[in-house]
C-alpha positions in Angstrom: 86.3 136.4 62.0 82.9 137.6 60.9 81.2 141.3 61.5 78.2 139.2 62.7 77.6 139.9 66.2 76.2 137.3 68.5 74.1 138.0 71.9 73.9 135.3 74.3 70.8 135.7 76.8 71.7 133.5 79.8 71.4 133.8 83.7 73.5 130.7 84.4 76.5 132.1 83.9 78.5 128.8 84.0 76.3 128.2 80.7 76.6 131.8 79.7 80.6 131.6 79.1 80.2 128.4 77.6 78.3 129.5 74.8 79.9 132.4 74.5 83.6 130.5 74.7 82.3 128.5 71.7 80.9 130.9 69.7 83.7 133.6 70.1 85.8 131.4 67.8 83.8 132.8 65.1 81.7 135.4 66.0 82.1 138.9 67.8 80.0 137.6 71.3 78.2 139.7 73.5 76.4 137.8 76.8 73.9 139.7 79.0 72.9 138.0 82.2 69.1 139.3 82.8 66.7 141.2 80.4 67.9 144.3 81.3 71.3 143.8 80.4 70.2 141.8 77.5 68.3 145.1 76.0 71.4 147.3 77.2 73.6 145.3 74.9 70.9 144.8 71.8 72.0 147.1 69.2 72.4 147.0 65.2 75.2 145.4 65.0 73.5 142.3 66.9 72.1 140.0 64.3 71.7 136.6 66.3 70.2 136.6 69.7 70.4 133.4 71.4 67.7 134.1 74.5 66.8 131.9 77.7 62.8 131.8 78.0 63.1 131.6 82.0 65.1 134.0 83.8 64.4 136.2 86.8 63.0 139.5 86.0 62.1 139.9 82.6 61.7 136.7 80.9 62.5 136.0 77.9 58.8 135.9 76.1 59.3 140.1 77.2 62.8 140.4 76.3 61.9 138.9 72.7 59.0 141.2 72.4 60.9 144.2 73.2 63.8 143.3 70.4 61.3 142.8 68.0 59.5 146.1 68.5 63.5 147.6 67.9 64.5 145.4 65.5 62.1 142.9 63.6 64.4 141.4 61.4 67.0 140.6 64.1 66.9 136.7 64.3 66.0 135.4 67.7 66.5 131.7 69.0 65.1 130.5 72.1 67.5 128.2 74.2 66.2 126.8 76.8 65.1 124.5 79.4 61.6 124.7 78.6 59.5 122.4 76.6 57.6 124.5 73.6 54.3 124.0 74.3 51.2 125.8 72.1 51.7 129.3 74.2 55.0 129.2 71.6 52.6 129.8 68.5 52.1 134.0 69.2 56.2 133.8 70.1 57.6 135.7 67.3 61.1 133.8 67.4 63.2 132.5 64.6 64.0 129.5 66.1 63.7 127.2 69.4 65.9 124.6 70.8 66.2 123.0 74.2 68.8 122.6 76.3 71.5 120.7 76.9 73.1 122.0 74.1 76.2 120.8 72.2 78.7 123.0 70.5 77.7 121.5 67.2 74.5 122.6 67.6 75.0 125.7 68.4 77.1 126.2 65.5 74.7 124.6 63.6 71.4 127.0 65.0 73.9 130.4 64.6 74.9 129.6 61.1 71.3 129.0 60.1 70.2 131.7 61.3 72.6 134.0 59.6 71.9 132.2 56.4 68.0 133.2 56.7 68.9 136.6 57.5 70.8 137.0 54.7 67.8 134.5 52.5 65.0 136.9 53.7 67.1 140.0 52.5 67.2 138.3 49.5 63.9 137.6 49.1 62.7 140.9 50.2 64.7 142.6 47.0 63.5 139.9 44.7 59.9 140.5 45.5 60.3 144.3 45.1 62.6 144.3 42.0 58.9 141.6 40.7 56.7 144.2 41.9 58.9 147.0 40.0 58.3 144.6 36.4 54.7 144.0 36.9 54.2 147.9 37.3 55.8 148.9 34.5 54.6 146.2 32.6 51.1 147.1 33.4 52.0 150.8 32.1 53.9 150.0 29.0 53.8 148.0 25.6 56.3 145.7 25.6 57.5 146.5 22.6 58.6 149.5 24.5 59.8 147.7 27.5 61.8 145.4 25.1 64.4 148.4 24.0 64.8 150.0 27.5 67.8 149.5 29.3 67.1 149.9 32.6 63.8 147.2 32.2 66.3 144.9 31.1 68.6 145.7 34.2 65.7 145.1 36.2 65.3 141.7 34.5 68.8 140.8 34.7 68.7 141.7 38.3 65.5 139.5 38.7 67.2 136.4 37.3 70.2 136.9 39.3 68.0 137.6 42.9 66.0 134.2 41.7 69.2 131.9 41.6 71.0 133.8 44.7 67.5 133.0 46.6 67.8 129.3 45.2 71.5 129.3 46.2 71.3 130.2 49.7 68.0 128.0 50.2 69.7 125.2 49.6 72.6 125.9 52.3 69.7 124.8 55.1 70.5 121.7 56.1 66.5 121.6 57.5 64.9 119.5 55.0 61.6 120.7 55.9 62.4 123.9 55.2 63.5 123.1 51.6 60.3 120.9 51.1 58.3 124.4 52.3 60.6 126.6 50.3 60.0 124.0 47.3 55.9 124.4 47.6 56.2 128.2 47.3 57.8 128.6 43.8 
C-alpha cells in the first residue's frame, strides 16, 4: 500500500464511504464530512484531496482556498455535482470532475494526480539545478568549468532530471497535457 494519503471531501456520506471503500484498496483514506472537519484532517501527509464544491457551511471554493494557503502544492480535485462554469477560472484546483463518478475514474483522477505531484517536484529541481549552470556559467570560463567535478555533477544531474521529467510526462494518459508539455521544450 502506498504512504500517499488520500482526503475525501464529501457530505453525502453514502458517497463519502464509497469513495473511500474504493480508494482504501490502495491508498491510506481519510474522509471529512463538512469543511471543518475537512481542514481538521488536512495535514502533510495528505497529498490528494478529493473536495465537494457544494456542501453546507464552508463550501468547497473556501475549503480549497484555505488548503492552498497551508499547503500550495497539495493536489486538489473538485468532485462534484456542479457544472464548471467561468467562476472556475480564479479556482486554484488541480483538477475537476463531475459526478457520478465510476471507480475507474477515480482511480484514474488519484493516480494522475500523484503522478503530477511527483512531475512538478521534478520539474521544480530541474529548473533550479538549470538556473545553478547558467550562474556559474555566467561567472566562469568554461575551460574552467570543463575540469570541475562538481559542474559536471550538476550536468549529469541535469540530464538525468530532463529524462525523469520526460519519463513521468509521458505516464499521463491526458493527451492534451502531453501536446502542452510537448510545446514547452
Amino acid at each position: 500500500m502506498s504512504e500517499d494519503v488520500i482526503l475525501v471531501v464529501e457530505d453525502e456520506q453514502d458517497l463519502a464511504d464509497l469513495y473511500s471503500g474504493w480508494l482504501s484498496e490502495r491508498y491510506p483514506v481519510r474522509v471529512a464530512n463538512d469543511g471543518s472537519e475537512a481542514l481538521e484532517k488536512f495535514d502533510e501527509d495528505v497529498e490528494v484531496v478529493l473536495l465537494d464544491r457544494q456542501m453546507p457551511g464552508m463550501d468547497g471554493a473556501a475549503v480549497l482556498k484555505l488548503i492552498r494557503d497551508r499547503a500550495p502544492d497539495c493536489q486538489v480535485a473538485m468532485v462534484t455535482a456542479v457544472e464548471p462554469d467561468v467562476d472556475v477560472v480564479d479556482m486554484g484546483f488541480d483538477a475537476y470532475i463531475t459526478k457520478p463518478v465510476r471507480e475507474e475514474e477515480l482511480f484514474d483522477l488519484v493516480d494522475h494526480l500523484l503522478h503530477r505531484r511527483v512531475y512538478d517536484d521534478n520539474v521544480r529541481e530541474l529548473f533550479a539545478a538549470i538556473s545553478k549552470q547558467i550562474a556559474l556559467e555566467n561567472q566562469h570560463e568554461p575551460e574552467e568549468l570543463a575540469e570541475d567535478p562538481q559542474y559536471q555533477y550538476l550536468l549529469a544531474k541535469i540530464d538525468k532530471l530532463r529524462s525523469e521529467t520526460v519519463n513521468l510526462a509521458e505516464q499521463f494518459d491526458d493527451e492534451e497535457f502531453r501536446t502542452a508539455l510537448a510545446a514547452l521544450q
